[in-house]
Structure formats: structure tokens, C-alpha cells
Biopython code that builds the backbone (N, CA, C, O; Angstrom):
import numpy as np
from Bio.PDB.StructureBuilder import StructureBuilder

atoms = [
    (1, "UNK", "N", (244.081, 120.545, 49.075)),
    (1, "UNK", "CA", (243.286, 121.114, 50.135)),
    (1, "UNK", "C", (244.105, 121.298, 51.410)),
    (1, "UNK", "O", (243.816, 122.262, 52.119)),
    (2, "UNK", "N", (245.256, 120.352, 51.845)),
    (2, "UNK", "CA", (245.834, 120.229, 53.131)),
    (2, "UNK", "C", (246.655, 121.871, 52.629)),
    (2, "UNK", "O", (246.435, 122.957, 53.165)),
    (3, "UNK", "N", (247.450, 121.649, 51.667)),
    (3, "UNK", "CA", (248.216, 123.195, 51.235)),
    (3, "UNK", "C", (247.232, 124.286, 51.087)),
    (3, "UNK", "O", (247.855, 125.305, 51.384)),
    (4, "UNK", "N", (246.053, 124.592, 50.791)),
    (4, "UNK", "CA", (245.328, 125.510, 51.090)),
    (4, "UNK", "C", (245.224, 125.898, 52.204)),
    (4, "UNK", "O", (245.233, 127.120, 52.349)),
    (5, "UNK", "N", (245.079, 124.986, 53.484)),
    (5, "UNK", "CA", (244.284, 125.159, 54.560)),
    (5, "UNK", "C", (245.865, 125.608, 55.614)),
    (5, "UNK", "O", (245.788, 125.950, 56.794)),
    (6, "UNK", "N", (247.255, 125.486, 54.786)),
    (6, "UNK", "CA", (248.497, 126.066, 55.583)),
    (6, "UNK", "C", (248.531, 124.767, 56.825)),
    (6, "UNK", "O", (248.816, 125.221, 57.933)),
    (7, "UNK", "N", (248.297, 123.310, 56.802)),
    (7, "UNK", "CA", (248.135, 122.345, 57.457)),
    (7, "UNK", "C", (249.760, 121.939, 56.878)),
    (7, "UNK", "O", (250.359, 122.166, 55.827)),
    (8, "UNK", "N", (250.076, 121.282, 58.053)),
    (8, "UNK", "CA", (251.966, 120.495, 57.462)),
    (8, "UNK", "C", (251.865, 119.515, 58.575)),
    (8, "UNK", "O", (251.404, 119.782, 59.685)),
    (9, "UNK", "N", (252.453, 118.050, 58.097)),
    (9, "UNK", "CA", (252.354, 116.773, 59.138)),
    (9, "UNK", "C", (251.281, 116.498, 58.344)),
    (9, "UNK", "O", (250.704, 116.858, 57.319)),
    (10, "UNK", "N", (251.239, 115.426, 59.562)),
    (10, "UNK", "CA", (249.646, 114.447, 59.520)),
    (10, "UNK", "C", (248.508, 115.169, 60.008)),
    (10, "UNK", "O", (248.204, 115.736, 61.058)),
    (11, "UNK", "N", (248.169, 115.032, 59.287)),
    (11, "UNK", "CA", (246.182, 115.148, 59.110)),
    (11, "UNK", "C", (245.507, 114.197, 59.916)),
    (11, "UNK", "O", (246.034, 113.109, 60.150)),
    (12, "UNK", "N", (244.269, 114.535, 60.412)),
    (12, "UNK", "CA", (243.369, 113.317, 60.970)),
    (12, "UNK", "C", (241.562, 113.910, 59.783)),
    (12, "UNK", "O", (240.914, 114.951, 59.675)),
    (13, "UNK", "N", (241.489, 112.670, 59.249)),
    (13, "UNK", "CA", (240.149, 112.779, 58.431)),
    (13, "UNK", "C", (238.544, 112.376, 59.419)),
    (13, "UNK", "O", (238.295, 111.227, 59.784)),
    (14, "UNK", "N", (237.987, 113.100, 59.595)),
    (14, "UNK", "CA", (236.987, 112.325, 60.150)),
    (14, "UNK", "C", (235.282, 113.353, 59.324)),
    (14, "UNK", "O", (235.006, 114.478, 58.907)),
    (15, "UNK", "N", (234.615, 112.004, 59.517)),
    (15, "UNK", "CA", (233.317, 112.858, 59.059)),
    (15, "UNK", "C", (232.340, 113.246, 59.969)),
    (15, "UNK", "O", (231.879, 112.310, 60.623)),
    (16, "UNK", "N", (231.735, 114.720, 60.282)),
    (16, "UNK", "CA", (230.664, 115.402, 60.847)),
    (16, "UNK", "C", (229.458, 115.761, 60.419)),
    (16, "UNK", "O", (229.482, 116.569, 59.491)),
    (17, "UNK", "N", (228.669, 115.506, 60.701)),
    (17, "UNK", "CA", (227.386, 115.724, 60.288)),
    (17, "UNK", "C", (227.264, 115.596, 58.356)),
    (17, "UNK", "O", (226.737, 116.463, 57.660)),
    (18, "UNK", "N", (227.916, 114.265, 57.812)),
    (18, "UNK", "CA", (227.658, 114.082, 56.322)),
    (18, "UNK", "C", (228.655, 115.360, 55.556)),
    (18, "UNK", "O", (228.444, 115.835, 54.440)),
    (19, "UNK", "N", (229.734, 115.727, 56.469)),
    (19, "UNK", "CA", (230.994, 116.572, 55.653)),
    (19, "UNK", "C", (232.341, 115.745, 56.491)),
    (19, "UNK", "O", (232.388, 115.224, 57.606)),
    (20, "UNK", "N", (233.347, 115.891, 55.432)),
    (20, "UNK", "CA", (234.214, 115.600, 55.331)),
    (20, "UNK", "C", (235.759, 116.315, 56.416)),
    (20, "UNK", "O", (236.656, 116.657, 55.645)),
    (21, "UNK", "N", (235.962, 116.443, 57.225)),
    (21, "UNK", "CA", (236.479, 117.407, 58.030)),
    (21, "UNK", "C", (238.361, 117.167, 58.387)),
    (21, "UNK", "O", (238.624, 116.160, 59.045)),
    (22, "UNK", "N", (239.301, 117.874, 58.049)),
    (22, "UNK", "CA", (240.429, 117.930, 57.732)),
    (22, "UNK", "C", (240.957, 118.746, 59.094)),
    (22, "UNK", "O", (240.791, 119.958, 59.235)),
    (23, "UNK", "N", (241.540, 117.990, 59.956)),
    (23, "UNK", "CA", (242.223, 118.808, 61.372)),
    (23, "UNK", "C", (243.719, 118.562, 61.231)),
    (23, "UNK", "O", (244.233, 118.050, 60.236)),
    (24, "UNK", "N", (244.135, 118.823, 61.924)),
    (24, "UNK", "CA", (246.108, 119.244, 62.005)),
    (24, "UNK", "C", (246.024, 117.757, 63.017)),
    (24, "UNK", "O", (245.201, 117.758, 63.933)),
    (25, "UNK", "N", (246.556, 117.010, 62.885)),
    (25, "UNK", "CA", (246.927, 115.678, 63.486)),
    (25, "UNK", "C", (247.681, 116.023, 64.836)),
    (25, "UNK", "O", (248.489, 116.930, 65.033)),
    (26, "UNK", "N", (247.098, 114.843, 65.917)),
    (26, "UNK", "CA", (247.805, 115.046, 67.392)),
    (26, "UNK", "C", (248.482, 114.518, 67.551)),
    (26, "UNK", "O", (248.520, 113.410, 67.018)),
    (27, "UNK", "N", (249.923, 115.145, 68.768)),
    (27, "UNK", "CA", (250.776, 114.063, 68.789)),
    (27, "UNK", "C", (250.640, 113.013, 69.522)),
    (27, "UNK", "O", (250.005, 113.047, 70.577)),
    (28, "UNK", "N", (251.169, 112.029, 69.101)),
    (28, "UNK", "CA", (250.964, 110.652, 70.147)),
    (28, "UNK", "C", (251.190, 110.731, 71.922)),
    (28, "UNK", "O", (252.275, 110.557, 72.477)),
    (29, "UNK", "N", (250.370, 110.923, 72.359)),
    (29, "UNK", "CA", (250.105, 111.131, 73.785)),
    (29, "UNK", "C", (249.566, 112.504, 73.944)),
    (29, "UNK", "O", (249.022, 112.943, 74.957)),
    (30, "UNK", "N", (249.720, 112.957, 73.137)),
    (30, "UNK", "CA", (248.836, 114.600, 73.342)),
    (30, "UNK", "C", (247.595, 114.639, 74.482)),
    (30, "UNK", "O", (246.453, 114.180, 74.494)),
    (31, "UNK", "N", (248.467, 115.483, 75.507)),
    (31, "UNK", "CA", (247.483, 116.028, 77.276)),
    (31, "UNK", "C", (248.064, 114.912, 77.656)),
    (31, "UNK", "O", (248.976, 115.612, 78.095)),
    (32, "UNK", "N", (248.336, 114.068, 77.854)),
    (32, "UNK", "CA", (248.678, 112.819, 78.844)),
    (32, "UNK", "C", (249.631, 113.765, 80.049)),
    (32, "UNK", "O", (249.456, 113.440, 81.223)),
    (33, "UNK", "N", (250.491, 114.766, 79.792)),
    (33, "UNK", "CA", (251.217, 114.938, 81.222)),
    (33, "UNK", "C", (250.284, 115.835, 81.803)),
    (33, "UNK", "O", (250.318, 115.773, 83.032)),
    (34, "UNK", "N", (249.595, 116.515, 81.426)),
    (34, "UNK", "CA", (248.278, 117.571, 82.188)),
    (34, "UNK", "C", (247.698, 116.527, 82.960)),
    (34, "UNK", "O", (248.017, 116.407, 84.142)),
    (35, "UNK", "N", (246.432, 115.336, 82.130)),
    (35, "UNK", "CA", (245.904, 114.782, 82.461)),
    (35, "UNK", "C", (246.606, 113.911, 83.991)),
    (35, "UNK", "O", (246.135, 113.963, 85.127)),
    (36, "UNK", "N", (247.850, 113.150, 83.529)),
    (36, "UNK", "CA", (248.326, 112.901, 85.388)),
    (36, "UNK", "C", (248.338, 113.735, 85.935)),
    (36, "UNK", "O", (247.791, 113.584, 87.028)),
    (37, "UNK", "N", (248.907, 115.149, 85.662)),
    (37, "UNK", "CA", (249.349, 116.192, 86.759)),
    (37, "UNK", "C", (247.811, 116.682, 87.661)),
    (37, "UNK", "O", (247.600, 117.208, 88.754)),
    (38, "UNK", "N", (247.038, 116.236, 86.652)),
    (38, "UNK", "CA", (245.088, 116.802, 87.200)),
    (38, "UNK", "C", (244.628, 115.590, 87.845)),
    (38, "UNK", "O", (243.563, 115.665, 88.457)),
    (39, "UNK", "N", (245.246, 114.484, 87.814)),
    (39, "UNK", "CA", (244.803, 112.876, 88.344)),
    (39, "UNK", "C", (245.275, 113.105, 90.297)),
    (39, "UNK", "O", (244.920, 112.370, 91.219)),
    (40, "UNK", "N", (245.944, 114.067, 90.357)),
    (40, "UNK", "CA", (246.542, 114.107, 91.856)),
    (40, "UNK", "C", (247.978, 113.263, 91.844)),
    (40, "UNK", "O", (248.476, 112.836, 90.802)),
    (41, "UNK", "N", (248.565, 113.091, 93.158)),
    (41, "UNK", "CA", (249.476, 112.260, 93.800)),
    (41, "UNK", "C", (249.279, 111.063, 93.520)),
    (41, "UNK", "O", (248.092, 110.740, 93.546)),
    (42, "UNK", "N", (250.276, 109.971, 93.157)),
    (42, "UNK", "CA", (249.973, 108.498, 93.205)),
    (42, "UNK", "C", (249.802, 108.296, 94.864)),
    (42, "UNK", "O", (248.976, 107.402, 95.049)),
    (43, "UNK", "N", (250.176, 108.692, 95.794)),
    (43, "UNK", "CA", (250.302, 108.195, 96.746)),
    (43, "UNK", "C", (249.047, 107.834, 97.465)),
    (43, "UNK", "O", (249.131, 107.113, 98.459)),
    (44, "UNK", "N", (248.012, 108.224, 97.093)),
    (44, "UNK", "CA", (246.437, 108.198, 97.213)),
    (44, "UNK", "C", (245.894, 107.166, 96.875)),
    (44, "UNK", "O", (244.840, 106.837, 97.418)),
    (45, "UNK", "N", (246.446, 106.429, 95.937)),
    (45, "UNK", "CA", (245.539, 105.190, 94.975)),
    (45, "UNK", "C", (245.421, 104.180, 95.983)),
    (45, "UNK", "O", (246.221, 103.947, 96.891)),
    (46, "UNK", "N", (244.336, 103.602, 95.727)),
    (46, "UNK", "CA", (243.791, 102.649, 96.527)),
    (46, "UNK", "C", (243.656, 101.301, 95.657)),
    (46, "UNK", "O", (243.561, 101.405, 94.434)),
    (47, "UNK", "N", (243.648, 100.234, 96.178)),
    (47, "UNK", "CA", (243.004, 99.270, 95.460)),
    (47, "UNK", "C", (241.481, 99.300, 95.848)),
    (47, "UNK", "O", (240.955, 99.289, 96.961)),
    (48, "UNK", "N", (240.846, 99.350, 94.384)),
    (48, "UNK", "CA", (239.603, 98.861, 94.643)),
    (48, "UNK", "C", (238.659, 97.582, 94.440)),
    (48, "UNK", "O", (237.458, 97.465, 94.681)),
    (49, "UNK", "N", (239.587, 96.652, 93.917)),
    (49, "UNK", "CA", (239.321, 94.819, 94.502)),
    (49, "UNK", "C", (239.928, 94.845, 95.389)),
    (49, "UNK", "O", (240.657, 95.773, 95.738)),
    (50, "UNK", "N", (239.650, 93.249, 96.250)),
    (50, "UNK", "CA", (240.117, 92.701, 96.701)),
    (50, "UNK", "C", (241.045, 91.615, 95.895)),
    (50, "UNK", "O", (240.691, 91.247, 94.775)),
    (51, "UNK", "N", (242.669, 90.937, 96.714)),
    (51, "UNK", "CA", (242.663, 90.078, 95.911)),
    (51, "UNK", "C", (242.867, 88.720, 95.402)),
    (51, "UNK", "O", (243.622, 87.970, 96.022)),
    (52, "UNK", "N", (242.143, 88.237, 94.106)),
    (52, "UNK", "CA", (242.052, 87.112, 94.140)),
    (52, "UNK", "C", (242.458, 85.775, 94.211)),
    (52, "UNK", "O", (243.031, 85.281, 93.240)),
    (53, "UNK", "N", (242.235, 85.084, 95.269)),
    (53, "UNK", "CA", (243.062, 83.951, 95.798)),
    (53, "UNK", "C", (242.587, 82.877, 94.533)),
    (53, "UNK", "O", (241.529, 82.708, 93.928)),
    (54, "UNK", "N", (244.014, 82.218, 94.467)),
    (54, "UNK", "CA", (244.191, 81.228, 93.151)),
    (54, "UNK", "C", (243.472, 79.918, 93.258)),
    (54, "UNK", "O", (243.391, 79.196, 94.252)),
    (55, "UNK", "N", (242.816, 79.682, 91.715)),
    (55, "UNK", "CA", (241.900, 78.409, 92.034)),
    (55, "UNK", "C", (242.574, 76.949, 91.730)),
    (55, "UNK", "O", (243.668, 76.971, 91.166)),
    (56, "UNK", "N", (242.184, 76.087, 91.957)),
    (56, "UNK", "CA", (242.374, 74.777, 91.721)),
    (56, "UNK", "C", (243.180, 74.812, 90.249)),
    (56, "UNK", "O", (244.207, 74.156, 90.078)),
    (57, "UNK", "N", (242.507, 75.772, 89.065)),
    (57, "UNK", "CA", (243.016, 75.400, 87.770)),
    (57, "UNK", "C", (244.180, 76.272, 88.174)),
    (57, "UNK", "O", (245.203, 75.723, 87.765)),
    (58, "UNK", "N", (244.405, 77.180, 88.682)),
    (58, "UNK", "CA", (245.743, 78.170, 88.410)),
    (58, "UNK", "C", (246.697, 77.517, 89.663)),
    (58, "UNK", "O", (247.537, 78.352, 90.000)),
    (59, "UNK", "N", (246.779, 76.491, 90.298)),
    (59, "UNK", "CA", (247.659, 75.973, 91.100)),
    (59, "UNK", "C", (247.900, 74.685, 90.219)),
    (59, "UNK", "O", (249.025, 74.258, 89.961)),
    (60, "UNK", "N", (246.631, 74.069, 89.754)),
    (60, "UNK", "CA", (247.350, 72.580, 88.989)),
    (60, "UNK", "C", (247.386, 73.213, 87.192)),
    (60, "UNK", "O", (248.334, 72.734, 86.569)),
    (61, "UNK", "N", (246.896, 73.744, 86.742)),
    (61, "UNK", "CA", (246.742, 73.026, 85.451)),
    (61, "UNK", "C", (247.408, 73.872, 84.503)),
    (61, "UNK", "O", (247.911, 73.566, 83.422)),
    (62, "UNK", "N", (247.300, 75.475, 85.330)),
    (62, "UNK", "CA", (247.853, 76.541, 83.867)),
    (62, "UNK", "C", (249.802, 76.606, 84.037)),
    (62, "UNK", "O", (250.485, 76.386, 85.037)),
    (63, "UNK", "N", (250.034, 76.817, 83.270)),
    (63, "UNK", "CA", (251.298, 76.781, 82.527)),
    (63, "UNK", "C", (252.028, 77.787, 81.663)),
    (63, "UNK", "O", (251.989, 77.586, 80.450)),
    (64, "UNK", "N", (252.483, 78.512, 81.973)),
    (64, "UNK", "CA", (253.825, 79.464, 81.340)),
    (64, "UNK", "C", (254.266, 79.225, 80.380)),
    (64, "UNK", "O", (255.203, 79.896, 79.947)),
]
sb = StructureBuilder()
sb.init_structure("model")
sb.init_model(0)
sb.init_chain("A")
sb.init_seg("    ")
for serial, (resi, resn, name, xyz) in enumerate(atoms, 1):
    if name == "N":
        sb.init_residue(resn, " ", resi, " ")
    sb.init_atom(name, np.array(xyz, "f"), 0.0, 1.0, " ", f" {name:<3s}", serial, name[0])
structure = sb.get_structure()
């Protein structure tokens, strides 16, 4: 079926509505440089916590 359909690489299988559906496989990160380039400037980012001052257990007890 993949040689019928003129498909080469990896395949992704998934099922739709109770059929079986055969797509041309994405590459690993596929849109990721669009998607930043559409995210804006880093220079904008904000923190949105505040942040958190260390408790009793993370000054005495936790360990590396």
C-alpha cells in the first residue's frame, strides 16, 4: 500500500473516524523555525512568576 500510494521514508499510521490512515512521516522538528520566527523577539520575554525563595528543606536537607 505505502508503494501504491508513491510514499518513501517513514510513514505515520493513525486511525480517523474507524479507517486506517497512511501519511508521509514528519521530520523531527517539522515548523519549529517558523513557529519561533512567529513567537517574536526573545528580547520581550518576561518572567511570569515570581521567584521562589528556598525553604528550610532545600537549605538543610536536599542533596546533589
Amino acid at each position: 500500500m505505502i508503494e501504491q500510494c508513491s510514499l518513501e521514508g517513514p510513514v505515520e499510521l493513525s486511525v480517523e473516524n474507524d479507517r486506517l490512515v497512511i501519511s508521509p512521516g514528519r521530520r523531527l522538528r517539522q515548523g519549529w523555525a517558523e513557529a519561533f520566527r512567529n513567537a517574536g523577539p526573545a528580547g520581550q520575554d518576561e518572567l511570569l512568576l515570581e521567584p521562589m525563595q528556598a525553604t528550610e528543606f532545600d537549605r538543610e536537607e536536599w542533596k546533589w
